[in-house]
TORMIRO-73753 format. One record per residue (C-alpha): x, y, z. Coordinates in Angstrom, 2 decimals. Layout:
residues N
{r {X, Y, Z}}
...
***
This chain:
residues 414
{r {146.11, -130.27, -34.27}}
{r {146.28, -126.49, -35.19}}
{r {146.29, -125.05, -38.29}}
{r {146.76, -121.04, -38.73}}
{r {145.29, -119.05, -41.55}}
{r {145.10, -115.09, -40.58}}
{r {143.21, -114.87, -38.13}}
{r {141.20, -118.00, -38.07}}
{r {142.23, -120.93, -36.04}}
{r {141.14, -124.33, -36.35}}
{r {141.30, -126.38, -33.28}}
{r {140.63, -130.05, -34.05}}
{r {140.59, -131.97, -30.78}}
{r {140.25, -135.51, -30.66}}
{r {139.52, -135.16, -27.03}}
{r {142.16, -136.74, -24.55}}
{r {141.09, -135.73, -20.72}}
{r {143.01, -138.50, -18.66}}
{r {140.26, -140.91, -19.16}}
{r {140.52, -145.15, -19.32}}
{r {138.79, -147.79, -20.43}}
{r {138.79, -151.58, -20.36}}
{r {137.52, -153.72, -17.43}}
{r {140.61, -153.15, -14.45}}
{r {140.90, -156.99, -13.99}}
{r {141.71, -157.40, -17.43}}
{r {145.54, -157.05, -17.88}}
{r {145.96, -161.14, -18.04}}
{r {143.91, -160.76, -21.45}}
{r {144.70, -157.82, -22.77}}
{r {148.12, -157.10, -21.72}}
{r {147.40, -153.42, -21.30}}
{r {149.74, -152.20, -18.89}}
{r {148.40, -149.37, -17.24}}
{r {145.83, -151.89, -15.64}}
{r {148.31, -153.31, -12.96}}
{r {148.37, -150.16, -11.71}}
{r {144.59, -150.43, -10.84}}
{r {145.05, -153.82, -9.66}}
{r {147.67, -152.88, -7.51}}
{r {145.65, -150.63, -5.67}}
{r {143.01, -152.97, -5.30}}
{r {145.54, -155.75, -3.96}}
{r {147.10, -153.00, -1.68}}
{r {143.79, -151.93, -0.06}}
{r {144.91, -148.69, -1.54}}
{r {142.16, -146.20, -1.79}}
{r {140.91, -145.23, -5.56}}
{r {138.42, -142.36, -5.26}}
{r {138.98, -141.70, -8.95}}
{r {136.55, -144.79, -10.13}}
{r {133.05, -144.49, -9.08}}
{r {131.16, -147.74, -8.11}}
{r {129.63, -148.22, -11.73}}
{r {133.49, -148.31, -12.70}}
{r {134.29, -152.16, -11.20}}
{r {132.76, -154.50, -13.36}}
{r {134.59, -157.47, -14.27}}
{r {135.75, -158.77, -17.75}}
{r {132.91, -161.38, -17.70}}
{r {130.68, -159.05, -16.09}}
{r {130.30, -157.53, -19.44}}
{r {127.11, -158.83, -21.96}}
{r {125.58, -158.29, -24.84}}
{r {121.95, -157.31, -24.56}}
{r {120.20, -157.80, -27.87}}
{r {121.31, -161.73, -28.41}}
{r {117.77, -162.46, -28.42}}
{r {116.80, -159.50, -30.91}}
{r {119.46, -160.70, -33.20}}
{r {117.60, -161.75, -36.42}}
{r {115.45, -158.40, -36.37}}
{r {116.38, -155.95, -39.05}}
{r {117.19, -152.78, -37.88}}
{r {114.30, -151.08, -39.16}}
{r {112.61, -152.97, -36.33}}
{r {114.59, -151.44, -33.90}}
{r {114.58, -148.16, -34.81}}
{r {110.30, -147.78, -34.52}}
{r {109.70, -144.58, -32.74}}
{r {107.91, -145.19, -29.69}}
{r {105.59, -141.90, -29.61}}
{r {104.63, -141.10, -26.16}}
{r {108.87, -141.88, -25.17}}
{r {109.63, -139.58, -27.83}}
{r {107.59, -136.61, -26.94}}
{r {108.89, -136.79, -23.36}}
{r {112.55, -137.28, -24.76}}
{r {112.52, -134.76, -27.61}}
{r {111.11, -131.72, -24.97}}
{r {114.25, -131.63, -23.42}}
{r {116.17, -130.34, -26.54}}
{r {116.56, -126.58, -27.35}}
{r {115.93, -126.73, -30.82}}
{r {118.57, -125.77, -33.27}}
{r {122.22, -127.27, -32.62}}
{r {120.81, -130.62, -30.97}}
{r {120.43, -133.79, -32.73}}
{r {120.17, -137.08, -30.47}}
{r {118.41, -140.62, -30.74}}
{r {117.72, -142.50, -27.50}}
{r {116.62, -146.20, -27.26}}
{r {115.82, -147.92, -24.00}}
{r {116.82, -151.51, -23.99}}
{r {115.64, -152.61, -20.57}}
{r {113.23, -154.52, -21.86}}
{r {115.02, -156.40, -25.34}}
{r {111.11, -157.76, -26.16}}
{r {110.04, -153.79, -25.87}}
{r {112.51, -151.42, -26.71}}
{r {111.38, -148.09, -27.08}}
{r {113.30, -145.37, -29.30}}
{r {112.84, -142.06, -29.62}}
{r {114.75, -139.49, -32.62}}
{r {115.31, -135.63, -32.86}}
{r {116.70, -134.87, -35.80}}
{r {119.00, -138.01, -35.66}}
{r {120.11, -137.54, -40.04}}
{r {121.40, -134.33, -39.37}}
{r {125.43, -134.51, -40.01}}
{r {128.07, -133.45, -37.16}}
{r {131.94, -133.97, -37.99}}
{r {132.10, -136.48, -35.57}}
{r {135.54, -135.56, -33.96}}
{r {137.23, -138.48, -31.85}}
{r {133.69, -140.30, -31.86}}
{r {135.24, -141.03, -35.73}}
{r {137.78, -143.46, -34.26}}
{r {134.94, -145.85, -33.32}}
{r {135.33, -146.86, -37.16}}
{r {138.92, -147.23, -36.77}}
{r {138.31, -149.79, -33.82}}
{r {135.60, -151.19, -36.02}}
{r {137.96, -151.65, -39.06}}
{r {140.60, -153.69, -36.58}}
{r {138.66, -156.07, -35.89}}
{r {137.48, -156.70, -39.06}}
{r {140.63, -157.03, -39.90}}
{r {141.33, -159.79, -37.54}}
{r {138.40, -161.63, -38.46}}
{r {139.57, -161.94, -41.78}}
{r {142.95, -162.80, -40.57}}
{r {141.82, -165.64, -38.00}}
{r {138.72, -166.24, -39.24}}
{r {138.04, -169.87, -36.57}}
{r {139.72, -168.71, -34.12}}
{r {138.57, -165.88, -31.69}}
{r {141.34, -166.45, -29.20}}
{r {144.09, -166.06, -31.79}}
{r {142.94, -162.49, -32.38}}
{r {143.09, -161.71, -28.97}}
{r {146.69, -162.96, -29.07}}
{r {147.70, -160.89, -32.11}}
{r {146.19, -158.13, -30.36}}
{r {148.04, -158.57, -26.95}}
{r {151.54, -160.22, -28.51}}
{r {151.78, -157.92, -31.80}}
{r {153.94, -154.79, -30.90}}
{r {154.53, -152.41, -33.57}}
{r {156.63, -148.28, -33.56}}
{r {154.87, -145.27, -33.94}}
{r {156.66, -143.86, -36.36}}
{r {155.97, -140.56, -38.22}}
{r {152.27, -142.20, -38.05}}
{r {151.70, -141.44, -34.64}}
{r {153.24, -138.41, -33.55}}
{r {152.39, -134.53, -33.98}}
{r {149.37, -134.88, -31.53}}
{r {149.95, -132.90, -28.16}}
{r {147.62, -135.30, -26.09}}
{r {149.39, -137.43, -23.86}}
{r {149.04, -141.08, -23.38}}
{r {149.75, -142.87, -20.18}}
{r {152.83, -145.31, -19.49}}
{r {153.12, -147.81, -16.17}}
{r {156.04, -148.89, -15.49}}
{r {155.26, -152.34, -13.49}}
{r {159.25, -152.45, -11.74}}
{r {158.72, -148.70, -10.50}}
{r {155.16, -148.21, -10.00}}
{r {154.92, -145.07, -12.23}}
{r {152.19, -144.21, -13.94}}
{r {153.35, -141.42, -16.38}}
{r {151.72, -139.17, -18.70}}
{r {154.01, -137.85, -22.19}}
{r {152.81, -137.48, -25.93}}
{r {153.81, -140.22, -28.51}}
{r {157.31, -140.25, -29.74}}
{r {158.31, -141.83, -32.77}}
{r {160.13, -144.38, -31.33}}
{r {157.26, -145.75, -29.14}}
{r {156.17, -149.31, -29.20}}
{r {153.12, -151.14, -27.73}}
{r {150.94, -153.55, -28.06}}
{r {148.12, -153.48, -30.88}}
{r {145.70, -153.54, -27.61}}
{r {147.76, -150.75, -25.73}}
{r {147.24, -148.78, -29.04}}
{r {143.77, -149.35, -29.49}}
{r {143.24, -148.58, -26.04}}
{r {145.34, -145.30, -26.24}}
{r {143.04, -144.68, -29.16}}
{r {139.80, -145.22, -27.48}}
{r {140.29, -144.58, -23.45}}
{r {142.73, -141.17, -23.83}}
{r {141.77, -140.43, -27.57}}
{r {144.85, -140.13, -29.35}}
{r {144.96, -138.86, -32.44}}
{r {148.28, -140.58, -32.66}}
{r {147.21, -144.33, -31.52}}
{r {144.18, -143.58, -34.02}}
{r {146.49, -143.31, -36.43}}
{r {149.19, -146.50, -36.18}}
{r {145.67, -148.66, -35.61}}
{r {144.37, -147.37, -39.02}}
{r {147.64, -148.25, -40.14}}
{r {147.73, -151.83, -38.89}}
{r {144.49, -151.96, -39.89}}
{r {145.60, -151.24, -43.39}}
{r {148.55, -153.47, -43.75}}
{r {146.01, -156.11, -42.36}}
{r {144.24, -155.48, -45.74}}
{r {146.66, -155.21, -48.35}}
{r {148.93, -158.06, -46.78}}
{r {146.67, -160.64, -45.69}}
{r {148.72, -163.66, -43.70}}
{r {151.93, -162.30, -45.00}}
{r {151.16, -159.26, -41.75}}
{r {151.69, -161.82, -39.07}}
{r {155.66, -161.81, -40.02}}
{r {155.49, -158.31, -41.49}}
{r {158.55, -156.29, -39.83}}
{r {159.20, -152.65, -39.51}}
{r {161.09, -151.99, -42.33}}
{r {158.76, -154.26, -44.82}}
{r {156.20, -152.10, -43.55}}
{r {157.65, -148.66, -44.83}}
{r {158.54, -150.30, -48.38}}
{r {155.39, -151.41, -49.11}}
{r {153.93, -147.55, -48.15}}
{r {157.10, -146.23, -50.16}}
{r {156.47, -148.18, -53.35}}
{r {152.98, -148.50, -53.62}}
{r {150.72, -145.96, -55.40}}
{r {149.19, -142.73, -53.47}}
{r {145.64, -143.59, -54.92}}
{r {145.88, -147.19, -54.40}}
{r {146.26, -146.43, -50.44}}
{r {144.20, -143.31, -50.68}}
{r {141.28, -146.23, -52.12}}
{r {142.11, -148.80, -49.57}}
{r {142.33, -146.81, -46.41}}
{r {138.99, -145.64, -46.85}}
{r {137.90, -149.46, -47.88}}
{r {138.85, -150.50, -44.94}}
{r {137.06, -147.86, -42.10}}
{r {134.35, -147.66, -44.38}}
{r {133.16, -151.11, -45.90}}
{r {132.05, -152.78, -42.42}}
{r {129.51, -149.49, -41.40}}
{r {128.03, -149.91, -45.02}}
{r {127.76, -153.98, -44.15}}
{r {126.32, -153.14, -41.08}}
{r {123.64, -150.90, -42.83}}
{r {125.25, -147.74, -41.89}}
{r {124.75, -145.26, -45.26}}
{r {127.92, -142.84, -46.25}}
{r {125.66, -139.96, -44.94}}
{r {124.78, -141.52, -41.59}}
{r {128.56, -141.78, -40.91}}
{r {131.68, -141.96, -42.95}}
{r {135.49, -141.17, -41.98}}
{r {137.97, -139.44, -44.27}}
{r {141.03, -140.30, -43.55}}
{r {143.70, -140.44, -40.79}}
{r {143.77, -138.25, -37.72}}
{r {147.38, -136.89, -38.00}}
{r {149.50, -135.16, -40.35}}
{r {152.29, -137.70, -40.69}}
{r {150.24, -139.93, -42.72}}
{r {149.96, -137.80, -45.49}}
{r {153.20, -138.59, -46.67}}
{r {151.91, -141.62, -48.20}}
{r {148.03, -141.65, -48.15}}
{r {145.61, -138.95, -49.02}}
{r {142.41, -137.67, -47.06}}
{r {139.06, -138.81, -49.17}}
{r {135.31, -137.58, -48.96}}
{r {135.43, -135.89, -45.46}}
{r {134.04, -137.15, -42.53}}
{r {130.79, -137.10, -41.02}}
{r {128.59, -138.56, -38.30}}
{r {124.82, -138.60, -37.61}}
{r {122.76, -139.76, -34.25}}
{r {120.74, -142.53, -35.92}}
{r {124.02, -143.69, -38.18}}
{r {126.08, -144.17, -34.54}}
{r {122.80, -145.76, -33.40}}
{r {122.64, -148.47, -35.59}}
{r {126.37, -149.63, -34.56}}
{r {125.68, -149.61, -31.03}}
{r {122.69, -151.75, -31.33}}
{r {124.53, -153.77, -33.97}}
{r {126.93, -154.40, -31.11}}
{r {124.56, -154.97, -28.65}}
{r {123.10, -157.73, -30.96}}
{r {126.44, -159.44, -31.39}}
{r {126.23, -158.37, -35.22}}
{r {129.10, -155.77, -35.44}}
{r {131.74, -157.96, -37.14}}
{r {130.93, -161.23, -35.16}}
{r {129.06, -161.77, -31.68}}
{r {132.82, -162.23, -29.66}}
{r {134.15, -158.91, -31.86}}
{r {130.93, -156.93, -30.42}}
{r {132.03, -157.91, -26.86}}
{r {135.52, -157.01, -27.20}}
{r {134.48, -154.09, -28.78}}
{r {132.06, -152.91, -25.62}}
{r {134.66, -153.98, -23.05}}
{r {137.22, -151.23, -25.06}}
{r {134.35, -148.80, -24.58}}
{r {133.77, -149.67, -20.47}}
{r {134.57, -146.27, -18.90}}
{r {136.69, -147.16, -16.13}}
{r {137.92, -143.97, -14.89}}
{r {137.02, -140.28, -14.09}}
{r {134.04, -139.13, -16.15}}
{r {133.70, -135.83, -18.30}}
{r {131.06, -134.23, -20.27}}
{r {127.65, -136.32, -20.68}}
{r {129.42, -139.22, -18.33}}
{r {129.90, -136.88, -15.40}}
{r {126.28, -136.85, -14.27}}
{r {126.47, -137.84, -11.18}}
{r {123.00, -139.78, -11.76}}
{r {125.25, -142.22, -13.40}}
{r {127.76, -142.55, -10.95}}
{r {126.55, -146.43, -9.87}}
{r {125.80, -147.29, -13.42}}
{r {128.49, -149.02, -15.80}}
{r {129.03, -146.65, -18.96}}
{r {130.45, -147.53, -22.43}}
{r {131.51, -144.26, -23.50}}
{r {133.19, -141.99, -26.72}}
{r {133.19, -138.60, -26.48}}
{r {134.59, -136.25, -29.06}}
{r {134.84, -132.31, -30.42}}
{r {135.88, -130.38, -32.92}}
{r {135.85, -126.42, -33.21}}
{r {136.84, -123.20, -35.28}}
{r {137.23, -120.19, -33.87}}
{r {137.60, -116.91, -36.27}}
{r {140.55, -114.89, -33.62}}
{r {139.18, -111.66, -36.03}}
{r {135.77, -111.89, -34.69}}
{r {136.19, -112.66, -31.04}}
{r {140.26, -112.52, -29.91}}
{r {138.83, -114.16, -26.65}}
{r {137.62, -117.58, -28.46}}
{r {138.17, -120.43, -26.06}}
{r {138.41, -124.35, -26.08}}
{r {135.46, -126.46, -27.05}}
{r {133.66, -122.56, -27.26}}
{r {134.28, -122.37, -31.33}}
{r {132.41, -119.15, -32.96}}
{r {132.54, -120.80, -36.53}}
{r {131.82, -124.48, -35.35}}
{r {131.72, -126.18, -32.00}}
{r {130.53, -129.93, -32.70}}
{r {130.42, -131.80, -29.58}}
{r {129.71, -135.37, -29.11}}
{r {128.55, -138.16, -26.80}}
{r {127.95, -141.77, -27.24}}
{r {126.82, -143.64, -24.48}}
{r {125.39, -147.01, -22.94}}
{r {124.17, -146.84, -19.79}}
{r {123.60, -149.92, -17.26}}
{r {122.32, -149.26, -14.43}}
{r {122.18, -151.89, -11.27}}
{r {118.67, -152.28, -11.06}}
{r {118.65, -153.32, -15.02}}
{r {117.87, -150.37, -16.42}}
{r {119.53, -149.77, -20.02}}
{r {119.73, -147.49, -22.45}}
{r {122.10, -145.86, -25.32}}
{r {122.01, -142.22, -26.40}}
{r {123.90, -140.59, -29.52}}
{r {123.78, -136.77, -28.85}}
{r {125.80, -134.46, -30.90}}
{r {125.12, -130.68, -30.66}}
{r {126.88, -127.70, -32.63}}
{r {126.25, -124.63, -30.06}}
{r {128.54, -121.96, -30.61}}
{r {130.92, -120.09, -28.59}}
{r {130.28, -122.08, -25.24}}
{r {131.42, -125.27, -24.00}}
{r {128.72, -127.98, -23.94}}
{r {130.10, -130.08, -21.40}}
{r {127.52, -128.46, -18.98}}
{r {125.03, -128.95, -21.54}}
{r {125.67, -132.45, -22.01}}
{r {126.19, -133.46, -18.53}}
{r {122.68, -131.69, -17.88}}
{r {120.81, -133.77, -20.51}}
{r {122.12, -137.01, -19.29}}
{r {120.49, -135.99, -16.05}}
{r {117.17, -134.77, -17.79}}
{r {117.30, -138.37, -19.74}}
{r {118.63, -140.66, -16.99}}
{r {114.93, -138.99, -14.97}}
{r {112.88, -140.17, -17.48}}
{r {114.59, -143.50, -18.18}}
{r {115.82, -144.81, -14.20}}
***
């Protein structure tokens, strides 16, 4: 998304680099498309350099880790470990670099170290975590006995684009199972998938777009109740066309926002503002901006990690969406990690004043340059561990800089 004002231009990008998530044998479950693909290869013999060995895992390879640390109150958790953290927070610069790191190797002694983990970022496309978070809320309020049946909502449930998803310039990929083409084109209004193709869009390629008609779902989910599950297109766009701006201005941010405050997750720790393209705003306003801090994204992922982020099968789900399961960027490219399994979000957002410096590059902002990384790392051997890291280092790109600290912590940690 650009916006142009004299010589200032904003670049908000919602990162989408090519990447994928989702375990490859899961297309039977999911009935994301783009998976056969994989599979085919696999079936073929075909070579796939572009997955490293940490990239083959299984759907029921995937676990929680904190089950047993379930009943402990995240103030638990989050007890500095000293000596950790002084090795930890000496690999930081200083100003620009906030992070929180907790090694969960060992779920009877975790260790956790902070540096300056309440400082606020604008999270960027890290923010669509809450959008995956609100889904399945959602659906646990829709099928409230039955796990399954929101997995088959998910998979059967195909819903348009509409103005909702387009204006984003990121592509999203489309396999085409009778051809064997795997092609890469931005959303179109007329697009239809799968809610799990568009969550997956969302989370693996980071469209704006996707993040957008899931928030949207999401929404109807809210204000419809059992009446979605037969809700067609054009019921959809009456009820946005009749009902009142501030009533959906309220609700949307009800709905991203009530399950991180239920999961102990303050409006300062992280909060998301609204949608994350223009064509929303035709119906629904932007509310309260959006932020994100290291020890607020913390407290999700070990929420998840102790089955507690919705329900214990929603936290799974969840962390199979976030199983990087393609070519790595940014903190995920250390090659360190390369035989580890990685549950991954990355995101960015920067400014750059053209006035100042005509020369002002991508992910290199000169007013701003927030970029993110949320990871889980598992390595073979057992070794586990999640960092938040979100940095604000003007006019370079930080990818090196990330990548470099996952090295530095993956040292200390493996």
């Amino acid at each position: 998304m650009r916006t142009n004002f004299l010589f200032i231009t904003t670049f908000f990008i919602l990162t989408s680099l090519g990447l994928f998530l989702y375990p490859i044998d899961g297309y039977n479950r999911s009935g994301i498309t783009r998976l056969l693909q994989i599979r085919k290869f696999q079936e073929d013999s075909i070579p796939y350099t572009r997955i490293p060995k940490g990239a083959y895992l299984g759907v029921e390879d995937i676990r929680l880790n904190l089950l047993s640390r379930r009943d402990d109150p995240m103030e638990n958790l989050l007890t500095e470990d000293r000596s950790f953290a002084e090795k930890i927070n000496k690999l930081f610069p200083g100003k620009g670099y906030s992070a929180t790191v907790m090694d969960i190797t060992n779920p009877d002694s975790l260790r956790y170290a902070a540096y300056r983990e309440e400082i606020g970022y604008q999270p960027g496309s890290v923010g669509k975590l809450a959008v995956l978070i609100a889904l399945f809320d959602q659906l646990a309020k829709l099928c409230p006995e039955d796990f399954e049946q929101r997995i088959a909502l998910m998979r059967n449930r195909r819903v348009k684009s509409g103005i909702w998803g387009t204006g984003d310039h990121h592509t999203v990929p489309i396999y085409n199972p009778q051809t064997n083409q795997l092609t890469r084109r931005t959303v179109r209004a007329e697009d239809e998938f799968s809610l799990f193709e568009w969550a997956d869009h969302m989370v693996s390629v980071s469209n704006n777009g996707a993040a957008s008609v899931v928030y949207r779902e999401a929404l109807l989910m809210a204000a419809l109740g059992e009446d979605y599950l037969t809700l067609t297109p054009e019921q959809a766009e009456k009820f946005f066309k009749e009902t009142p701006r501030d009533s959906l201005t309220n609700l949307s941010h009800q709905v991203v926002n009530e399950p991180l405050r239920k999961m102990g997750i303050t409006e300062d720790e992280w909060r998301l503002g609204g949608f994350f393209t223009n064509g929303p705003d035709k119906y629904v306003s932007r509310k309260g901006g959006s932020i994100g801090t290291p020890v607020g994204l913390m407290k999700f992922m070990l929420k998840m990690e102790q089955g507690l982020a919705i329900d214990a099968p929603s936290s799974l789900e969840m962390k199979r969406i976030l199983y990087l399961t393609d070519r790595r960027i940014r903190y995920a490219h250390s090659p360190r990690l390369n035989d580890a399994a990685v549950y991954f979000k990355s995101g960015s957002f920067y400014k750059c004043d053209r006035k100042k410096n005509p020369d002002c590059g991508e992910y290199a902002g000169n007013v701003f340059n927030y970029m993110n990384s949320v990871i889980l790392v598992e390595h073979p051997d057992g070794t586990r561990y999640i960092v938040c890291l979100m940095t604000n280092v003007l006019n370079k790109n930080s990818a090196g800089e990330h990548m470099y600290l996952a090295t530095a912590i993956d040292r200390i940690l493996h």
